[in-house]
LUMTORMAR-415147 format. One record per residue (C-alpha): x, y, z; residue number from 0. Coordinates in steps of 0.5 Angstrom, whole numbers. Layout:
// residues N
+-------+-------+-------+------+
:  east : north :    up : resi :
+-------+-------+-------+------+
:     X :     Y :     Z :  NUM :
...
+-------+-------+-------+------+
// end
This chain:
// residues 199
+-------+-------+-------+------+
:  east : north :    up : resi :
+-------+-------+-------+------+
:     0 :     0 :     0 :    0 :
:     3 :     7 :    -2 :    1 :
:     5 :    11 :     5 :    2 :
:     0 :    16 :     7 :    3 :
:     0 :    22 :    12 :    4 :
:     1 :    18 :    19 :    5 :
:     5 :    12 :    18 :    6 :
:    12 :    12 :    21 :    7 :
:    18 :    11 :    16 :    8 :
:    25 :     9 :    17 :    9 :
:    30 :    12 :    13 :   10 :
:    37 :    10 :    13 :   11 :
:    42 :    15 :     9 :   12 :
:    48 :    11 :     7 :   13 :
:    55 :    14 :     4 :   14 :
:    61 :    11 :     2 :   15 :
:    68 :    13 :     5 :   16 :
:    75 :    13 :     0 :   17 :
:    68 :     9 :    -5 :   18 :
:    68 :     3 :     1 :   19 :
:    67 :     4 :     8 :   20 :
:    60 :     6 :     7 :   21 :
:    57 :    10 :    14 :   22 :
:    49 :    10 :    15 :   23 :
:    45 :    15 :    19 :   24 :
:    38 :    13 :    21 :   25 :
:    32 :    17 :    22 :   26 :
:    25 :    15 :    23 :   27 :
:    21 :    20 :    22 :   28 :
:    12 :    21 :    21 :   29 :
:     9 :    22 :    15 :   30 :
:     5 :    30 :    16 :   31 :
:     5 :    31 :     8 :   32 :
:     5 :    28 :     2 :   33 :
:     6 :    34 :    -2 :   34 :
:     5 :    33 :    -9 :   35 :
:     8 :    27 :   -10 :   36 :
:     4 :    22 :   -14 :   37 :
:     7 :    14 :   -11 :   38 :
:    12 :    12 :    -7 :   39 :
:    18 :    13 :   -11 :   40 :
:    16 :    20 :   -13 :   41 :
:    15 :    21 :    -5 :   42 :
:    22 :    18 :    -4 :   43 :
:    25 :    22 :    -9 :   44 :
:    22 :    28 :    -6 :   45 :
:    23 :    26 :     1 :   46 :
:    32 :    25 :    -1 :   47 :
:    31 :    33 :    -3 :   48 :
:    28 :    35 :     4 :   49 :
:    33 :    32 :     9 :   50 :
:    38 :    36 :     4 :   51 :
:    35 :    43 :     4 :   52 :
:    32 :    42 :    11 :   53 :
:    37 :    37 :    16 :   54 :
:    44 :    36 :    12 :   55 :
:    45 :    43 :     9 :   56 :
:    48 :    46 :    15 :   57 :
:    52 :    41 :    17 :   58 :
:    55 :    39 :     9 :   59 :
:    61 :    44 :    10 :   60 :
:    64 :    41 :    16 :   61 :
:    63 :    33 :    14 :   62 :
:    70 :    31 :    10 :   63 :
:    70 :    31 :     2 :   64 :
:    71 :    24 :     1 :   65 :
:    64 :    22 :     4 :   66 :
:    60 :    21 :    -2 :   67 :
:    52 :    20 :    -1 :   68 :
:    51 :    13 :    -5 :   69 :
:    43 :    11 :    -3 :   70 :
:    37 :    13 :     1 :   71 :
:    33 :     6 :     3 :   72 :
:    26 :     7 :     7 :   73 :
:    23 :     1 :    10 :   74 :
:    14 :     4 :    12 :   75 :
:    14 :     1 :    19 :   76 :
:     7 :     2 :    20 :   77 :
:     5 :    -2 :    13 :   78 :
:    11 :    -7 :    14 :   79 :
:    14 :    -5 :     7 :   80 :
:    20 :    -3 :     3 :   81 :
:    20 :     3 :     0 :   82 :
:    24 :     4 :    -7 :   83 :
:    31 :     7 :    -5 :   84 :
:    33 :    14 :    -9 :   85 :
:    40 :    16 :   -10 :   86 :
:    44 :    20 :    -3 :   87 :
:    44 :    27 :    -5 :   88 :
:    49 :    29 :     0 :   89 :
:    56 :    29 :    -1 :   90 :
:    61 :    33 :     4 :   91 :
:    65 :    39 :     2 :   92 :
:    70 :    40 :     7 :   93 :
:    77 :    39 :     5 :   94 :
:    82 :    34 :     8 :   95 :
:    89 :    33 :     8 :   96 :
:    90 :    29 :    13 :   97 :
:    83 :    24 :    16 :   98 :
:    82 :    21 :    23 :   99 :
:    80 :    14 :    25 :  100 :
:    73 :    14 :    22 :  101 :
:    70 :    12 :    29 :  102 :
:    71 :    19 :    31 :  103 :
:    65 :    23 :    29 :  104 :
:    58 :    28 :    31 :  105 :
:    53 :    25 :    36 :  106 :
:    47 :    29 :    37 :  107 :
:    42 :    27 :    41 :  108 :
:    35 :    27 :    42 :  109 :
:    30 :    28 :    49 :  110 :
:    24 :    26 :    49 :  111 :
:    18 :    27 :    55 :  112 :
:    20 :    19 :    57 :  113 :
:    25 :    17 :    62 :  114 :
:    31 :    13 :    58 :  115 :
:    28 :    15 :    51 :  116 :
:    33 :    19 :    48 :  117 :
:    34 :    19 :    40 :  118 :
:    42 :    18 :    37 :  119 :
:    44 :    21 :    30 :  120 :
:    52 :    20 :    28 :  121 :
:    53 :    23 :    23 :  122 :
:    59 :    23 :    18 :  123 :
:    66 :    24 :    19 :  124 :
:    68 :    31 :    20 :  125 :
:    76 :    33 :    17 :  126 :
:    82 :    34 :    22 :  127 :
:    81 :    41 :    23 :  128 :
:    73 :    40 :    25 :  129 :
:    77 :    38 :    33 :  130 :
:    82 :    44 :    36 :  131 :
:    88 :    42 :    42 :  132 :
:    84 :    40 :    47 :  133 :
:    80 :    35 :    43 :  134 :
:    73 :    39 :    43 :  135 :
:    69 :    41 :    37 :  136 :
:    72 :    48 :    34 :  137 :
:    66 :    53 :    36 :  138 :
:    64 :    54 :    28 :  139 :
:    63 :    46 :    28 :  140 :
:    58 :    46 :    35 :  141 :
:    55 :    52 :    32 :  142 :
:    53 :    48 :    25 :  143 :
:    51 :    42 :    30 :  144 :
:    46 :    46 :    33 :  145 :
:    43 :    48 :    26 :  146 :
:    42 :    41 :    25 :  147 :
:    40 :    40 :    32 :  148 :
:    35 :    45 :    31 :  149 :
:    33 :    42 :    24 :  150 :
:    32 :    35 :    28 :  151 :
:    26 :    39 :    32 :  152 :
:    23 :    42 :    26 :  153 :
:    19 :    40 :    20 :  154 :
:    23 :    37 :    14 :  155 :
:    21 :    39 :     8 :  156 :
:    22 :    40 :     0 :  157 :
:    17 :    45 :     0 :  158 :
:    12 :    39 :    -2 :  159 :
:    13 :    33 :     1 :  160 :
:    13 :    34 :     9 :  161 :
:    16 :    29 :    16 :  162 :
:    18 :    30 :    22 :  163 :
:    23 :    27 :    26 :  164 :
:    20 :    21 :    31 :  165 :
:    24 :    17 :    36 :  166 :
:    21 :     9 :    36 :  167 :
:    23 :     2 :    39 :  168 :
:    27 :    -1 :    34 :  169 :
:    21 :    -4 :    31 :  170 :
:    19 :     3 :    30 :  171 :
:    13 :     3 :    35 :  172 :
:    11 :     8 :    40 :  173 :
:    13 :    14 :    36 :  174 :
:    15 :    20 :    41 :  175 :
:    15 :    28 :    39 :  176 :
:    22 :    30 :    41 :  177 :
:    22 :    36 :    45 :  178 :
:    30 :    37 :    45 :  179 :
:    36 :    37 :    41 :  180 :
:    44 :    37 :    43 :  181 :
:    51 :    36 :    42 :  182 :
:    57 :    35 :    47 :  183 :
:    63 :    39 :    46 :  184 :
:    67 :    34 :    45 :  185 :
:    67 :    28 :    39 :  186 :
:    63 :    21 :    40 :  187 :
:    66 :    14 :    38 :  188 :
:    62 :     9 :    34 :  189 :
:    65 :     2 :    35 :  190 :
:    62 :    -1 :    28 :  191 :
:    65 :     5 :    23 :  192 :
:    72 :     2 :    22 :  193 :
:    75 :     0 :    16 :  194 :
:    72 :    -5 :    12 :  195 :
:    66 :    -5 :    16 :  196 :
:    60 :    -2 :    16 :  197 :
:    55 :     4 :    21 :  198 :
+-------+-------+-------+------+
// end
């Protein structure tokens, strides 16, 4: 059956490190618009296009040049189907010399009214330049995340098509609103993102 207004997706952003390493974002997020989109392809299409404009925009500067987007895949929770995956528009911008352990990234995280429910979002690897001396984020780099942050409060959209972002079971079921979004000052680690795994 087609999505509709309502139902809970998950998308997973995936992106290819140096062509191989892929690492992968996942979101759920509930369905408020289905715009102009005229079936799930096209919705999928026009869905790639909002988390550009209205999520990852900010944040396209600071994540290092070799990440290259690759698919994005929706699985319709509510409905228990697969969506057709669409191309990854988002490539990251910064220019490295040198790269740190792939391990080593952005967390922003998610509050919900709910005790213990708190959504995770990693995001790619950032350049060296992104750490100062200390190992703390550089001031420019937190002000970015908290663009992002604000983005995961707010409706994504193409203009057309329109999602908020959820935090769920990870069967997606018991969708909470999200009521607030940070980032700490220093880097997060994410065991699985080494090389010749994935994320």
């Amino acid at each position: 059956m087609p999505v509709a207004v309502g139902d809970i997706l998950r998308i997973a952003l995936q992106w290819f490190s140096d062509g191989t390493d892929e690492q992968v974002n996942v979101h759920h997020v509930e369905v408020d618009s289905l715009g102009t989109s005229t079936g799930d392809a096209e919705f999928m299409d026009m869905l790639a296009q909002a988390f550009l404009e209205s999520l990852y925009e900010p944040v396209i500067e600071i994540i290092a040049d070799n990440i290259i987007g690759a698919i994005i895949s929706g699985f319709n929770v509510t409905k228990t189907e697969s969506l057709p995956p669409v191309t990854n528009p988002i490539d990251g911008a910064a220019v490295a010399t040198e790269g740190y352990a792939r391990q080593v990234t952005a967390l922003v995280y998610m509050n919900t009214g709910a005790p213990r429910r708190q959504g995770r979002s990693y995001l790619p690897s950032f350049t060296e330049d992104a750490i100062t001396d200390d190992g703390s984020w550089a001031s420019g780099v937190i002000t970015l995340l908290g663009d992002y942050a604000i983005g995961l409060l707010s409706p994504i959209t193409d203009g057309s098509v329109v999602v908020h972002r959820v935090v769920t079971h990870p069967d997606g079921s018991s969708p909470l609103e999200i009521s607030f979004a940070g980032v700490g000052a220093y880097p997060r680690t994410q065991r699985r993102r080494t090389p010749g795994f994935g994320s």
